[in-house]
Residue frames as a rotation matrix with the C-alpha (Angstrom) as fourth column:
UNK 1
-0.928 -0.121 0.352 9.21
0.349 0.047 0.936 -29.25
-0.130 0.992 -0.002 -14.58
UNK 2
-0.619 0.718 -0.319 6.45
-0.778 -0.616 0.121 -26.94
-0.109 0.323 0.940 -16.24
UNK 3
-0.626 0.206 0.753 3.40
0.337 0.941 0.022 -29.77
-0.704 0.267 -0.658 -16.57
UNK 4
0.708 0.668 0.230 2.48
0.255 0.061 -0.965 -28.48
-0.659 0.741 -0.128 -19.97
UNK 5
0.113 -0.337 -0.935 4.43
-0.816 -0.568 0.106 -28.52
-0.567 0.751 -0.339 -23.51
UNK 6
-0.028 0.772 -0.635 5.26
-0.984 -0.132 -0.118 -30.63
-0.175 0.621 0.764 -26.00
UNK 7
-0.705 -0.620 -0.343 7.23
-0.378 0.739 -0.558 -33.34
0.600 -0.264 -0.755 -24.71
UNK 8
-0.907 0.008 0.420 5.03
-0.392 0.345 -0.853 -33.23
-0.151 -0.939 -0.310 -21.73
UNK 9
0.425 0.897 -0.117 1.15
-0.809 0.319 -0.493 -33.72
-0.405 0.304 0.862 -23.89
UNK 10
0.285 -0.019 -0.958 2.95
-0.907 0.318 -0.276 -36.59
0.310 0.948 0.073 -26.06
UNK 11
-0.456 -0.228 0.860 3.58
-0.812 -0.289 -0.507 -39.00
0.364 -0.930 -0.053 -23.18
UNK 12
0.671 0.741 0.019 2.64
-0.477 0.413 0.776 -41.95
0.567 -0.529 0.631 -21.97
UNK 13
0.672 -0.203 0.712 3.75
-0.429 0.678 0.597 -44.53
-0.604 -0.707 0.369 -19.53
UNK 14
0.610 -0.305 0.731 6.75
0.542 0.834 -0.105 -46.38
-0.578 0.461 0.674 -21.25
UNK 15
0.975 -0.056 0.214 7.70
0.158 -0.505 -0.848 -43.75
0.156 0.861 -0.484 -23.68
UNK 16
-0.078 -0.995 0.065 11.91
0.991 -0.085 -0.107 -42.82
0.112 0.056 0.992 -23.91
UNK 17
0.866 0.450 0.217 13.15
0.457 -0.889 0.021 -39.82
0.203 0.081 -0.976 -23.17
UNK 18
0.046 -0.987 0.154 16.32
0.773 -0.062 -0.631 -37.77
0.632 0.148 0.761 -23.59
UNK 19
0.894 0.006 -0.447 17.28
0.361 -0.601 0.713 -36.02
-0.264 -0.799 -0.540 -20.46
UNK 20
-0.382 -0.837 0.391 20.07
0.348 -0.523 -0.778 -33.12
0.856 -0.161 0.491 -20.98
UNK 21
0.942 -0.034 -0.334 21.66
0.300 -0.361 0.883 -32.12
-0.151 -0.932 -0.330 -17.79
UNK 22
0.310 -0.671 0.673 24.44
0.296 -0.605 -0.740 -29.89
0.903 0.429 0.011 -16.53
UNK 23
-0.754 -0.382 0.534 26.22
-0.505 -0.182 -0.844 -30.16
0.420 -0.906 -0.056 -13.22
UNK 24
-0.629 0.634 -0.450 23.27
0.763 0.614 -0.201 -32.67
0.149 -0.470 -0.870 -12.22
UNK 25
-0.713 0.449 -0.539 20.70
-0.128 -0.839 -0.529 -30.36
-0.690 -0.308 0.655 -13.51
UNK 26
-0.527 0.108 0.843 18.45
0.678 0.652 0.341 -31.30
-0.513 0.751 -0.417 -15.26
UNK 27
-0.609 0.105 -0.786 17.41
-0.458 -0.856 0.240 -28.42
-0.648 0.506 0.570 -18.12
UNK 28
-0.330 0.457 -0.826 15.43
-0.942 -0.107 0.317 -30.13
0.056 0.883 0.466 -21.27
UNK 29
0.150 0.560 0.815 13.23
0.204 0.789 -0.580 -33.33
-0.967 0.254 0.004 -22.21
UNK 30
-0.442 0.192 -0.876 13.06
-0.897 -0.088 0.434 -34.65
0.006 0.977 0.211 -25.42
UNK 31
-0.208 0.504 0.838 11.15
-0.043 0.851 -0.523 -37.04
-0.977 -0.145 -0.156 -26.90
UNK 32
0.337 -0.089 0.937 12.01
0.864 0.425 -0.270 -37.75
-0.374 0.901 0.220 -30.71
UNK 33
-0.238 -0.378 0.895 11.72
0.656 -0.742 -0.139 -34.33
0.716 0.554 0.424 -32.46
UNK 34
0.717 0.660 0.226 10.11
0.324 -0.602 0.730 -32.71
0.617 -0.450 -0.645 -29.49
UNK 35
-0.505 -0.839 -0.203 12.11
0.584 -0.159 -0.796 -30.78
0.635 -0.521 0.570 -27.13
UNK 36
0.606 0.731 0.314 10.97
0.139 -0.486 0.863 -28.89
0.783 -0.479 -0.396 -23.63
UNK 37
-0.704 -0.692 0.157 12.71
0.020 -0.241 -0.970 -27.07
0.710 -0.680 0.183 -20.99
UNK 38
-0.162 0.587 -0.793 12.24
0.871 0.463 0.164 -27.54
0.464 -0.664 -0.586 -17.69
UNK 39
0.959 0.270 0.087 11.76
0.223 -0.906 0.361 -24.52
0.176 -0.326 -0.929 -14.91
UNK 40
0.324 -0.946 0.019 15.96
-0.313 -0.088 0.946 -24.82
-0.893 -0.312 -0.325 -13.71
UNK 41
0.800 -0.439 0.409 17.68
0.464 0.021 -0.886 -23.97
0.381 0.898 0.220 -16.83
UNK 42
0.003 -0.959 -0.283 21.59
1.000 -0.005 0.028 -23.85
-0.028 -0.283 0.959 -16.77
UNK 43
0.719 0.478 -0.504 22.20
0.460 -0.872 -0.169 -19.85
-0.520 -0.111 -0.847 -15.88
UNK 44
0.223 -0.935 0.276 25.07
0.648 -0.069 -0.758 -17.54
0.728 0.348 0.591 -17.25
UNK 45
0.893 -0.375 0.251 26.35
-0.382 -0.333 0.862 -16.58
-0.240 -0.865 -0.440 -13.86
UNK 46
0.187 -0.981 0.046 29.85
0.441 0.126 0.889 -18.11
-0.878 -0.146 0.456 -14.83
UNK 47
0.172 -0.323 0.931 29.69
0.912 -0.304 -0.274 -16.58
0.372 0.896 0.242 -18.43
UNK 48
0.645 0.442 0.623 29.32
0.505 -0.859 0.086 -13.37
0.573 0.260 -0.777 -16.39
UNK 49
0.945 -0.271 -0.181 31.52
0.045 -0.444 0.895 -13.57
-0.323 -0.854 -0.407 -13.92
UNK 50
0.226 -0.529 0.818 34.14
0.943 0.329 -0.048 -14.09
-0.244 0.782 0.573 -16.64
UNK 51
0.357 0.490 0.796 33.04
0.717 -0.690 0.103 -11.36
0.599 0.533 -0.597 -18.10
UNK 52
0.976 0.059 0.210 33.48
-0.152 -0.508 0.848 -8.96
0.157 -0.859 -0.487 -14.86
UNK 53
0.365 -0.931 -0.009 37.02
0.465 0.174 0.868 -10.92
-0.806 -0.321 0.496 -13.91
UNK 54
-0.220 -0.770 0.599 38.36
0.972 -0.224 0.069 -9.80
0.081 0.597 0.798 -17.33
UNK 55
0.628 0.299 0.718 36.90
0.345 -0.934 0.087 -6.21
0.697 0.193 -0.691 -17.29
UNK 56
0.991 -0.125 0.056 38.94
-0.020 0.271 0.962 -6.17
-0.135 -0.955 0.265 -13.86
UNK 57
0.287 -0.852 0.438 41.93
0.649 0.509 0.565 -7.39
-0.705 0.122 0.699 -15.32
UNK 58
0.271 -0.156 0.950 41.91
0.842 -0.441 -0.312 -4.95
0.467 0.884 0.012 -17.93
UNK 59
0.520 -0.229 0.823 41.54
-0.343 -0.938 -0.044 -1.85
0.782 -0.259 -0.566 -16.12
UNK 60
0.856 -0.517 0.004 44.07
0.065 0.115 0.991 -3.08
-0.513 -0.848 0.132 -13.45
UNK 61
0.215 -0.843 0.493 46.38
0.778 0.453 0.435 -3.77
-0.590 0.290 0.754 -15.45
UNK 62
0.229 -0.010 0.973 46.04
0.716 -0.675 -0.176 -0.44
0.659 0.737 -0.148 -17.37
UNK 63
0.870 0.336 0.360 45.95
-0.091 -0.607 0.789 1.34
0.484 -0.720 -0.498 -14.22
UNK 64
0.306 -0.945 -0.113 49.39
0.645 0.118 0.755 -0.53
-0.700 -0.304 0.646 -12.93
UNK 65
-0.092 -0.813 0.575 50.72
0.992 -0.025 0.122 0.74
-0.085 0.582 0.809 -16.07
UNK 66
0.370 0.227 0.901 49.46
0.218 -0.964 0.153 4.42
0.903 0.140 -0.406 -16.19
UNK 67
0.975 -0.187 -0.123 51.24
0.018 -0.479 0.878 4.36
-0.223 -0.858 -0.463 -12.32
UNK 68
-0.094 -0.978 0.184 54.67
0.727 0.059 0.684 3.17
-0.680 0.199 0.705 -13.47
UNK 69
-0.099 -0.342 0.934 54.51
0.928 -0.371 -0.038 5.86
0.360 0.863 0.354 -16.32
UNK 70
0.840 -0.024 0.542 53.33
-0.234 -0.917 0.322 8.96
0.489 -0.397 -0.776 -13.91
UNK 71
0.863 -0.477 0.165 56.05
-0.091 0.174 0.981 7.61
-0.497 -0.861 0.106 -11.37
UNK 72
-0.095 -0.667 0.739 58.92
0.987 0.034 0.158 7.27
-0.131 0.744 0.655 -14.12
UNK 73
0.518 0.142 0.843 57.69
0.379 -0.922 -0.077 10.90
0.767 0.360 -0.532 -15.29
UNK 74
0.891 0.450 0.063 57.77
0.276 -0.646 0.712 12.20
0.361 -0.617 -0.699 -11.55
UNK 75
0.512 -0.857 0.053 61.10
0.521 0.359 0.774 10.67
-0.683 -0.369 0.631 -11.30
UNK 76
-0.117 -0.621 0.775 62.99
0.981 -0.196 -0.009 11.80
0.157 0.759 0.631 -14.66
UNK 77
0.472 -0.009 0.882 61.62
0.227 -0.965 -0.132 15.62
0.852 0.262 -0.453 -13.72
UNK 78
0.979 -0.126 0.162 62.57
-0.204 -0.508 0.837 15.58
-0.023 -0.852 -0.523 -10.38
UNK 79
0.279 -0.928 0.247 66.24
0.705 0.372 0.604 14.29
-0.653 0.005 0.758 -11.28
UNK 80
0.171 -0.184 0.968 66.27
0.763 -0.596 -0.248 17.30
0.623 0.781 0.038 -13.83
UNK 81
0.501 0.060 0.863 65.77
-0.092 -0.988 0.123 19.90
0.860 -0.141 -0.490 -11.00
UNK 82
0.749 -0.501 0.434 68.01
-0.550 -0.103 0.829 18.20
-0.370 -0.859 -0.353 -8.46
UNK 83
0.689 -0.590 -0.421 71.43
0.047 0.616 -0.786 17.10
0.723 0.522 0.453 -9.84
UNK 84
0.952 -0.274 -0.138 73.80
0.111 -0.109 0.988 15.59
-0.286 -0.955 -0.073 -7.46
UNK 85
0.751 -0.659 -0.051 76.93
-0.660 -0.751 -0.013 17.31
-0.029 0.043 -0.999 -6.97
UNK 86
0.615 -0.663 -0.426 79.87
-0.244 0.354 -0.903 15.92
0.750 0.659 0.056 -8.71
UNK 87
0.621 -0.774 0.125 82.85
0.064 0.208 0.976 14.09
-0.781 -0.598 0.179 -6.21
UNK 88
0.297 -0.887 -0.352 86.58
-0.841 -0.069 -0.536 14.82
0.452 0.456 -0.767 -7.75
UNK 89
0.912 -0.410 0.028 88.81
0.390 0.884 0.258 11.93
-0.130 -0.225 0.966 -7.43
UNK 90
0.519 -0.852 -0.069 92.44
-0.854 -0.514 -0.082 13.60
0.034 0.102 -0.994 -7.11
């Protein structure tokens, strides 16, 4: 923890104090209206990798679908320029 702000000059021996943690981190003091972060504040490394997993998910999933529509195409032309040859039934 930083040893200067305003949580940390108002202080003494005895005083209460609201600890916020996160995953057994501890991020902020308070002390009444005061409030003070510490140096290990919660990051956004999961907000980002979120982020990243859905970008990901998007263009995969756009990409699956832009193959099944060239491959459907490649298919429907190439059945146009090879038709198989009728069987008679007698």
């Amino acid at each position: 923890m930083r040893g200067d702000g305003p949580v940390w000059w108002e202080l003494a021996p005895g005083d209460l104090v609201t600890v916020s943690a996160w995953r057994d981190l501890v991020w902020r003091l308070g002390s009444g209206e005061l409030r003070q972060d510490t140096t290990r504040t919660p990051d956004r490394e999961p907000t980002v990798l979120l982020a990243v997993a859905l970008t990901l998910l998007v263009v995969g999933a756009v990409s699956l679908r832009g193959a099944r529509w060239l491959h459907r195409r490649r298919a429907t032309r190439a059945g146009l320029r090879q038709r198989p040859a009728r069987r008679h039934q007698a």
